[in-house]
VEXDREN-566253 format. One line per field, with one value per residue (C-alpha): x, y, z; residue in one letter; residue number from 0. Coordinates in Angstrom, 1 decimal, padded with zeros to 4 digits. Example, Ala and Ser with C-alpha at 12.3 -4.5 7.8 and 13.67 -1.06 7.14 Angstrom:
BEGIN
u: 012.3/013.7
v: -004.5/-001.1
w: 007.8/007.1
code: A/S
pos: 0/1
END
This chain:
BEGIN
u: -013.9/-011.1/-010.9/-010.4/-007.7/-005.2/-005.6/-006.9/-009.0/-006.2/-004.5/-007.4/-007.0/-003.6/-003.4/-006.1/-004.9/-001.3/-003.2/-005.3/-001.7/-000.4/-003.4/-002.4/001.0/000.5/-001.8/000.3/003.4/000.5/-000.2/003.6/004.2/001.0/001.9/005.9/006.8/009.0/012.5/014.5/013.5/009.8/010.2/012.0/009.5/006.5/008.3/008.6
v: 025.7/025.0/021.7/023.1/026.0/023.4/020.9/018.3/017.1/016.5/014.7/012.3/011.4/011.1/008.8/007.0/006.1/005.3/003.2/000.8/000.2/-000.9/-002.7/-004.3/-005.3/-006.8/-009.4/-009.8/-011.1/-013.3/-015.0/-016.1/-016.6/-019.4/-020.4/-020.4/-020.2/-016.9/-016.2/-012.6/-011.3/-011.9/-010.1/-007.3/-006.9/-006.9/-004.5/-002.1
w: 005.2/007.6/006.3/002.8/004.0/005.7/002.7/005.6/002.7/000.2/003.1/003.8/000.2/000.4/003.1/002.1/-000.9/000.8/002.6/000.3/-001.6/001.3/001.7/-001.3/-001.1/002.6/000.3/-002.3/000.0/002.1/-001.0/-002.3/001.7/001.4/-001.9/-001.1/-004.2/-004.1/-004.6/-003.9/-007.3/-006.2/-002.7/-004.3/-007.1/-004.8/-002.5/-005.3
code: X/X/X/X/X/X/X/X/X/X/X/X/X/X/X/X/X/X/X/X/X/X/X/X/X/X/X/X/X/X/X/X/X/X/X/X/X/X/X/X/X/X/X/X/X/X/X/X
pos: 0/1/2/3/4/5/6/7/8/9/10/11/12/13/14/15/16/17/18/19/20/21/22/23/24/25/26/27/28/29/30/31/32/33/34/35/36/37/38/39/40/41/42/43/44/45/46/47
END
């Protein structure tokens, strides 16, 4: 129940979450980095 009181749990999720989109954009810039095909626009849109 402690877990529940400090919102440790709602954290987790948090985090987790927080971390599988950044998960997600570190692939996406891999991708146009291998493919080089990428201009500012690209970086900035990806970055967003």
């Amino acid at each position: 129940m402690l877990v529940f009181s400090l919102e440790l749990f709602r954290f987790f999720i948090g985090y987790y979450g927080f971390s599988r989109k950044a998960a997600s954009i570190e692939e996406k810039i891999e991708n146009l980095i291998k493919l080089k095909t990428f201009d500012d626009f690209e970086a900035i849109k990806v970055m967003q």
